[in-house]
Structures are given as structure tokens and as C-alpha cells.
C-alpha positions in Angstrom: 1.6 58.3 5.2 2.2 59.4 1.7 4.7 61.3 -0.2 4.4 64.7 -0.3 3.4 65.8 -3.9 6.0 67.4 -6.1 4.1 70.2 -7.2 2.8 71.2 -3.5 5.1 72.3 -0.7 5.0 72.6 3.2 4.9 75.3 5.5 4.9 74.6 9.2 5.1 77.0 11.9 5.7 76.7 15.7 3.1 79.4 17.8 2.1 80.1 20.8 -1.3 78.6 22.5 -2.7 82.0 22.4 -1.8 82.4 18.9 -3.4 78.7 18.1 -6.5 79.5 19.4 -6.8 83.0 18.0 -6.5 80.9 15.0 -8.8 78.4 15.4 -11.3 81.0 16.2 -11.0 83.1 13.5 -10.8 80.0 10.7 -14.0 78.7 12.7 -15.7 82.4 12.4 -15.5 82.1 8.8 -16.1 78.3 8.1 -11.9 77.0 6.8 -9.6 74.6 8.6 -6.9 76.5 10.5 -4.6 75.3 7.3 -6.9 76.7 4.7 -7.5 80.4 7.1 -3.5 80.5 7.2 -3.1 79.7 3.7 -5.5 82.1 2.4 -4.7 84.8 4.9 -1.1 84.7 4.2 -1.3 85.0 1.2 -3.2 87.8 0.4 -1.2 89.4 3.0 2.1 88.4 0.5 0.0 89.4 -3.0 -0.6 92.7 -1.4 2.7 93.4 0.0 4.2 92.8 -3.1 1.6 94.6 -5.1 3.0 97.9 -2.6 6.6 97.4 -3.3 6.1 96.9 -7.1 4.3 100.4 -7.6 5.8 103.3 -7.4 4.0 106.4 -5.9 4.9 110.0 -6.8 4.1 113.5 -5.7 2.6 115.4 -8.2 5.5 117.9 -8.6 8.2 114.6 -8.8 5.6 113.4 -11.5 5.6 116.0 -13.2 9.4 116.2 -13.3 9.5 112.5 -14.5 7.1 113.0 -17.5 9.1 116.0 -18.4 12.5 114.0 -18.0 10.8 111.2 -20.6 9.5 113.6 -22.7 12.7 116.1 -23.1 15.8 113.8 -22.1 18.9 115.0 -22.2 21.6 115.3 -24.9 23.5 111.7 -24.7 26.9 112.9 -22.2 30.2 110.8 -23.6 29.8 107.5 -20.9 26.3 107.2 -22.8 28.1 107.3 -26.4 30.7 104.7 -25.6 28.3 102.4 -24.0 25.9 102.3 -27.2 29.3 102.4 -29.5 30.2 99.1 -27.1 27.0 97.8 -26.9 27.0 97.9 -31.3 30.9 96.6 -31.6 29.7 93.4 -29.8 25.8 93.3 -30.9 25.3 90.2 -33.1 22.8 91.0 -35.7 22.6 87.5 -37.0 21.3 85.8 -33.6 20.6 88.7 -31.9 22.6 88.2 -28.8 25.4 90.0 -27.7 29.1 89.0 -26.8 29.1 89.7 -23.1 31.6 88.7 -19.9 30.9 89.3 -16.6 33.3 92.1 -14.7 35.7 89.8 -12.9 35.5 90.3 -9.0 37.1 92.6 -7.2 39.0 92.0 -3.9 
């Protein structure tokens, strides 16, 4: 037995008989090993699922309301003004970073 590759991983998964042959029939119907019909299978299943949760689908009117938000914003209120006056006290022009902590916890 080899080692497993360090670049590849393992996926194993306990089914049902029914499920196993279902399987096998399907990866047979189309000419893969049950490994490759599972592999390919799932994921198209996961590049199209998360193709779905990345886009984000309006109604025309909510649309329309978006493009108008981007395209006539509103006056900056005073929470915006200190975070930008904040945001240019600790701004480092030199490197480009900025001096920033973390909140600390709360309990």
C-alpha cells in the first residue's frame, strides 16, 4: 500500500446496498468507475451550489432601487464621518497598512 499523496485527499462514505448499486449502475450507464461517477457528480453538484449562493438575484423594482441607491447615495450621517476621520488618523501612507486592533471580547 502506498502513501496517500500530499496534494490528493480522501473521501469515503458509508451507504446503503441500494444506494451502492444505484451507483454502480448509473457510473456503468455512462462508462466511470463508481469513484470517478461520485467524484464528478459531486462536484458539479458543489460548483453549482456555490455558483447559487454567490449571485444575488433581484426583483426588478429592488433593482432598481439598488442602482438608484449607487447612483444617488446619501449625504455621509456623523458614524460615517468619524469612521473615515478614524480610518485617516491611523492610515499609514508610507506602507499603506493601517494601525488596527481587534475589539477585545465581550462576556
Amino acid at each position: 500500500m502506498t502513501a496517500a499523496s500530499p496534494d490528493r485527499g480522501r473521501i469515503t462514505a458509508r451507504v446503503s446496498v441500494a444506494v451502492q448499486e444505484t451507483l454502480e449502475t448509473a457510473a456503468g450507464m455512462v462508462g466511470a468507475t463508481v469513484n470517478q461517477f461520485i467524484v464528478q457528480t459531486s462536484l458539479r453538484e458543489a460548483e453549482r451550489i456555490i455558483e447559487q449562493e454567490r449571485l444575488i438575484r433581484l426583483c426588478a423594482q429592488d433593482a432598481k432601487a439598488f442602482l438608484n441607491a449607487l447612483q444617488n447615495p446619501l449625504p455621509p450621517n456623523q458614524k460615517l464621518k468619524a469612521a473615515l476621520k478614524d480610518y485617516t488618523a491611523r492610515r499609514n501612507d508610507q506602507t499603506g497598512t493601517i494601525d488596527w486592533q481587534p475589539r477585545p471580547n465581550r462576556v
